[in-house]
N, C-alpha and C positions, 0 to 999 in steps of 0.2 A: 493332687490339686495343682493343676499346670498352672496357674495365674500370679502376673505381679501386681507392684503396686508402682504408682509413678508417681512422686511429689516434687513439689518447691517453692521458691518464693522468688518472687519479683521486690527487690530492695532498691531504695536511693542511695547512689552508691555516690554517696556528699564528694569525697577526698577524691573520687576517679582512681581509685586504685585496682578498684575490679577484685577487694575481698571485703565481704561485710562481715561488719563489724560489730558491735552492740551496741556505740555510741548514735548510727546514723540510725536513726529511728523515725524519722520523716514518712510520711504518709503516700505511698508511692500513686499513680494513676491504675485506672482500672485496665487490666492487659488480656486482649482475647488470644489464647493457649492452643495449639490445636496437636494433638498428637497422630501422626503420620507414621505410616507401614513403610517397610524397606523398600518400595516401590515409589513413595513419596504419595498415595493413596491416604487421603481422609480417614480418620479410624474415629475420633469424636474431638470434639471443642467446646472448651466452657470457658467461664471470664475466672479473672481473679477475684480470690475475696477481698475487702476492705484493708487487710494488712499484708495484700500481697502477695497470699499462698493458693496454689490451684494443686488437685490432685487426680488421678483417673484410679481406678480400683477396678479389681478383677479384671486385669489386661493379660491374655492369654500369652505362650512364649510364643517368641517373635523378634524380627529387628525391628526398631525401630526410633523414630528421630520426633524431638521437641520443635514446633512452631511457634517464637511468639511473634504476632503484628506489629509491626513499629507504629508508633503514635507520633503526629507532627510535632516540632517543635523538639522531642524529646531522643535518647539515641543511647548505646549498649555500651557495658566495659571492656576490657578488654578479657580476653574469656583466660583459664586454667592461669591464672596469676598464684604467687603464694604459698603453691604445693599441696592444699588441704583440698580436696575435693567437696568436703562438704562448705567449705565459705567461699569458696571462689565462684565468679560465674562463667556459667558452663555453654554461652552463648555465642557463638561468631557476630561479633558486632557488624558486619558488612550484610549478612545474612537475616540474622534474628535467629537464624537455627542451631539448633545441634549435631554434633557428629551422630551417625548411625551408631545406636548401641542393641546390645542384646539382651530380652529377657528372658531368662531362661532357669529362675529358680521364685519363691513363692516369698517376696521379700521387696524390702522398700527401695525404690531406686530413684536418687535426689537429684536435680537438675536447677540450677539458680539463677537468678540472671539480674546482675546488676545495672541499674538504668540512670544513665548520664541526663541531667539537666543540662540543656543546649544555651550555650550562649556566642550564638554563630558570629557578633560583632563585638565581642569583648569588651560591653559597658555593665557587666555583672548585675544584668537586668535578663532574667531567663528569657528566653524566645518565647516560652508557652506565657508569659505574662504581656510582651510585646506585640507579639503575634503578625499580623500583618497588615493593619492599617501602618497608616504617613500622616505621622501627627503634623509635621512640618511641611508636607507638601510638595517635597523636593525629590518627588517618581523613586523616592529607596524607601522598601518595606520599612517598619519599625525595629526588625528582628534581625534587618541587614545592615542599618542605619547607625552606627557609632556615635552615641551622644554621652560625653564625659563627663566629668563634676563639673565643668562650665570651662570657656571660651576665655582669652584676651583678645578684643576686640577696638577697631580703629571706630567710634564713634561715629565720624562722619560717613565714613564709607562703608561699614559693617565688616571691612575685610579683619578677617584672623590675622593676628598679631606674634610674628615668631620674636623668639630674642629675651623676652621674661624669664620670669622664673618663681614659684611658689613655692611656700615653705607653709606646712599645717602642724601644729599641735596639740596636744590636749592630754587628759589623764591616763590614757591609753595608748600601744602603739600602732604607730600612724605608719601604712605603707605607702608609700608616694608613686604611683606607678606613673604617670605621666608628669613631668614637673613643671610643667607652664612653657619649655623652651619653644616645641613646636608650635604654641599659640593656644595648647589646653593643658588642662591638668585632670588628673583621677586619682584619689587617695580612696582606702576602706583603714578602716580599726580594727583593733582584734576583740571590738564589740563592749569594750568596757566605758558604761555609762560616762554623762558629766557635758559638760563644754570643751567646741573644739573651734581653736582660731589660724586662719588663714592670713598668711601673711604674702605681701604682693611684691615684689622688682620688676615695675614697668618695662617693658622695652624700650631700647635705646629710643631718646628724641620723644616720648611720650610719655605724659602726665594725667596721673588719676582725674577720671571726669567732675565738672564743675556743673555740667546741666544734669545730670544722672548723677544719683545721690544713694548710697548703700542704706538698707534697712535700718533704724534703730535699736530694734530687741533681734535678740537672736533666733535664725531659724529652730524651730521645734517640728519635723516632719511625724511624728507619730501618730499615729490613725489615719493619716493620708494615703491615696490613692496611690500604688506601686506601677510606676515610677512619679514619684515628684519634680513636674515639668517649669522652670522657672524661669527662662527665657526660649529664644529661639537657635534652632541647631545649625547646621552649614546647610548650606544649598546646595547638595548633593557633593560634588568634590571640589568646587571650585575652589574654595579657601574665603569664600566670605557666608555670614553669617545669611542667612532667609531674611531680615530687619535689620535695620540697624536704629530702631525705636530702642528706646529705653523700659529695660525689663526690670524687676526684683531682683536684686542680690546680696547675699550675706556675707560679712565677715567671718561670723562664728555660728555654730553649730551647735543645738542641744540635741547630743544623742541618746539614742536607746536602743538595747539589743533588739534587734528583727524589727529597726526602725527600715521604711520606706529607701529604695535607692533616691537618692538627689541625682538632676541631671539638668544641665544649661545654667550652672548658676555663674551667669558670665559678666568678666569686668569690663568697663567701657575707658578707654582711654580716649586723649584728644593731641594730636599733636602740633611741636613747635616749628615744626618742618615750614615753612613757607607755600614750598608748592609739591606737589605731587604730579610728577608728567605722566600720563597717560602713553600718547605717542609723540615725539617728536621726529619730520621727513622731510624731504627735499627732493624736487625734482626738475628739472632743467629745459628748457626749447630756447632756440635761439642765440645761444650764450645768454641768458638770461635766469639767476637759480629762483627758485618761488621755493621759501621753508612755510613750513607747517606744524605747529605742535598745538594740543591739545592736553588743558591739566587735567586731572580726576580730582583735585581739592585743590583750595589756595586759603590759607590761613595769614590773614596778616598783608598781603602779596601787594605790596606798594607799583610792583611791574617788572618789564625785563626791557635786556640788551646783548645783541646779538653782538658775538665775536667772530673773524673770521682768520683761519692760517691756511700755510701751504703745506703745517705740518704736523701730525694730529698731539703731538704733546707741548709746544712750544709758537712762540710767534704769534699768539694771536693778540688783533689789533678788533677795537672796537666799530664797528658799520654803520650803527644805528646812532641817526643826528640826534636824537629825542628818544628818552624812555619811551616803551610799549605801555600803555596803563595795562594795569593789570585787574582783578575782580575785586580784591580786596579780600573778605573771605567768604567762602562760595562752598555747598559741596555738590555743588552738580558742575558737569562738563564744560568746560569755557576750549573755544576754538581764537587762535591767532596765527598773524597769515607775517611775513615779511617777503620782499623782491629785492632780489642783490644781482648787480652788474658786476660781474669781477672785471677786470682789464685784460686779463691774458685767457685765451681759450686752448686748450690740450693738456690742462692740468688737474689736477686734483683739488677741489680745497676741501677745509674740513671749516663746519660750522658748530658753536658751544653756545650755549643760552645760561644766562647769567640772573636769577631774576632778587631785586632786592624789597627785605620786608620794609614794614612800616618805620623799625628802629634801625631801619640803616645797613641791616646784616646784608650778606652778600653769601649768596650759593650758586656755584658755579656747576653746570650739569656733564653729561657725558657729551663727546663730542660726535656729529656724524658727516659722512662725508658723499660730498659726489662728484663726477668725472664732470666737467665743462667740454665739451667737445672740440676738436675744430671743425670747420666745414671742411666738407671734400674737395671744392669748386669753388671757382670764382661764380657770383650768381648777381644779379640786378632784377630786384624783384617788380611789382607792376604796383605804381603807388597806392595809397589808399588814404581817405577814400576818392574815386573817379568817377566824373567830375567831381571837382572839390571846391569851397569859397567859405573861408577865406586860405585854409591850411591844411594841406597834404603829409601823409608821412611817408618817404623812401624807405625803400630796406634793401639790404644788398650782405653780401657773404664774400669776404676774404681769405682763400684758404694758405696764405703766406702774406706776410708783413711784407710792405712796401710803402711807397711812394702813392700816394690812391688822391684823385680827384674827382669830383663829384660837381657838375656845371649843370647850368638850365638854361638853352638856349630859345629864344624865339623861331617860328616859321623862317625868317629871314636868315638865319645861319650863326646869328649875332648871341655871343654868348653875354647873359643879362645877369649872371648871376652865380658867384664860386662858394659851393656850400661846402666842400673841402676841399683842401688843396696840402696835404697837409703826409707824414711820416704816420703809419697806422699798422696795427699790430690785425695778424689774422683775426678772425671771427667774425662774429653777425653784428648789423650795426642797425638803426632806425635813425632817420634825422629829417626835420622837418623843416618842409619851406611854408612862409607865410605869405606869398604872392606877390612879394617885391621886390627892388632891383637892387643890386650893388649900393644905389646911391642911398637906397630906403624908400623909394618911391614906390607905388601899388603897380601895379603893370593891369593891364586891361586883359579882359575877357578873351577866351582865344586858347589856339591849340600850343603846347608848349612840348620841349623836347629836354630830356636827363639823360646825363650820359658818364658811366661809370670807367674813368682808367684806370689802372693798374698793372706795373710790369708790361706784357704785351695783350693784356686784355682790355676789350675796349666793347661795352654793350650802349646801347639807345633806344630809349623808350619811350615813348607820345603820356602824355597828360594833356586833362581839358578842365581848363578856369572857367566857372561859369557863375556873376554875379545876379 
């Protein structure tokens, strides 16, 4: 009687150690088996039974190798762990299969195969229960999506909160895998019933919320839908939350063995920060600087004052004649503009924003800096606007300090009028005539002549008065 026999069992192999055991006793998936000739040729395939075990009977001698199909979500131990042939699994986890064996005697030949529960993003929610919707919305599957025992979160802006730190207890011990620092937490039990309370260390500058308000009775997830979804997750990687509404959240916890994972049960903090910058930039024509910054919150934000130095840690002096009003508190985007004329152009300055709350506090920001040019050339620009009535504005470029006069003479050669005359430092300049003479007198309608010295430079250029 040339025939074998070929059995085994497909087991949950709970601990991933890849040898079963008689405690994992979990209910494994149904697995299609296919038993293949040393050729890799089809010989037969059946599924598994209810607890696991598939068998083929009267298999003539021969080589030949174990097929099982892998099932999504789910994935193999690692094979010959242990030493025992008979508890180990006997599966190349990259494969599904087995080495080629031989049957060559009228007797049972065991093949096992321990199978990994997937949990591809480490929130101890299997993949085969997540699967692959997006609960959140945010283009990552469910089963690629990492949502922990919940968020520290900035209330007004939804962003994730690093800097905390969470502390949980309860009748049982409590493993703290995430502790709040990175802006989440994730604790499990070792599953022993009772209540279990959370205790919170805001992040620096921030205070438990006063408009969002934590449950009164304690969670009880039991008989709930696996996973228990209680706010909203991150918005793929950014670092802020999909909402920054006000969700459900617990302090304490009534647990129960083989209760429901919890996930998003996130705290909302508010802070006393004044203002939060978004961007703040600067950019220069003319000798001329134009700053810009824009806040992402302002809490409190009575307004700001622009400082300016030549040196980015020291010397700065205040710009700004008048406070900038500020929003007061706001959580959406506020833009403010400032124009600084510095005096000397070929230098660097660095500008710092200073903005004070409602109580007088004062936070001073980082400083940024930009280059002021000089001009290359001496230049006499063509005024504007032409014709003009009653006021024109000159512009001219000094690319060295000197002695610089700046006249407007009439058709007749006669100079009417000395708008500088004066020691001037290189850069770009604008200055305006308003159509009158030395004495103060209006001068009449008519073609008029500007004419820019300096050093050995000497330019002239036509305007036309026209009332």
């Amino acid at each position: 009687n040339q025939l074998g026999h070929i059995t085994g069992q497909v087991w949950i192999d709970e601990n991933q150690n890849g040898i079963r055991e008689t405690v994992e006793n979990a209910t494994p998936p149904t697995y299609q088996v296919t038993l293949l000739d040393g050729g890799a040729g089809v010989v037969s395939s059946i599924m598994t039974s209810l607890s696991g075990v598939y068998e083929f009977s009267s298999v003539p001698f021969g080589n030949y190798s174990i097929q099982i199909t892998p099932i999504l979500y789910f994935g193999f131990s690692p094979k010959d762990q242990g030493g025992n042939d008979l508890l180990d699994s006997d599966i190349d986890p990259m494969t599904g299969q087995t080495d080629i064996f031989i049957v060559d005697a009228a007797q049972s030949y065991v093949f096992d195969a321990g199978i990994l529960v997937l949990d591809s993003d480490n929130d101890f929610i299997p993949d085969s229960t997540e699967v692959s919707d997006d609960r959140d919305d945010d283009d990552i599957v469910n089963y690629l999506d990492f949502d922990p025992t919940g968020y520290l979160y900035d209330e007004v802006t939804g962003q994730i909160l690093s800097g905390g730190s969470v502390l949980v207890t309860g009748p049982g011990v409590v493993t703290l895998i995430h502790d709040g620092s990175a802006g989440f937490y994730q604790f499990i039990t070792d599953g022993t019933p009772g209540l279990y309370t959370i205790q919170i260390t805001p992040p620096p500058n921030y205070f438990s919320s006063l408009s969002c308000t934590a449950e009164s009775q304690p969670l009880d997830p039991t008989g709930q839908t696996n996973p228990v979804v209680l706010g909203n997750g991150e918005d793929g990687n950014t670092g802020f939350l999909t909402s920054n509404a006000c969700t459900p959240f617990y302090y304490t916890y009534n647990y129960e063995p083989d209760d429901p994972t919890v996930i998003n049960n996130n705290f909302p903090f508010y802070s006393m920060v004044p203002v939060e910058l978004f961007s703040f930039t600067a950019s220069c024509s003319k000798g001329v600087v134009f700053l810009e910054w824009i806040t992402q919150s302002e809490s409190e934000n009575l307004g700001f004052f622009v400082y300016r130095s030549l040196q980015p840690n020291s010397g700065y002096e205040k710009i700004t004649p008048v406070m900038i009003r500020g929003a007061g508190s706001s959580a959406v985007n506020n833009k403010y503009t400032f124009t600084d004329k510095p005096e000397k152009t070929g230098c660097t300055y660095y500008y710092k924003l200073a903005d004070i709350s409602f109580n007088g506090e004062i936070k001073y920001h980082n400083p940024i800096a930009i280059e002021v040019k000089k001009p290359l050339e001496y230049r006499l620009e063509q005024n504007y606007p032409n014709p003009f009535n009653p006021v024109t504005t000159i512009s001219y470029s000094l690319k060295q300090a000197g002695f610089t006069r700046l006249l407007i003479y009439n058709m007749k050669g006669q100079m009417i009028r000395d708008l500088i005359s004066d020691v001037t430092d290189a850069g770009e300049y604008d200055v305006e005539w308003d159509g009158r003479d030395n004495n103060g007198h209006i001068v009449p309608s008519g073609t008029y002549l500007y004419r820019l010295q300096v050093h050995d430079f000497c330019q002239t250029r036509k305007m036309l008065l026209l009332k």
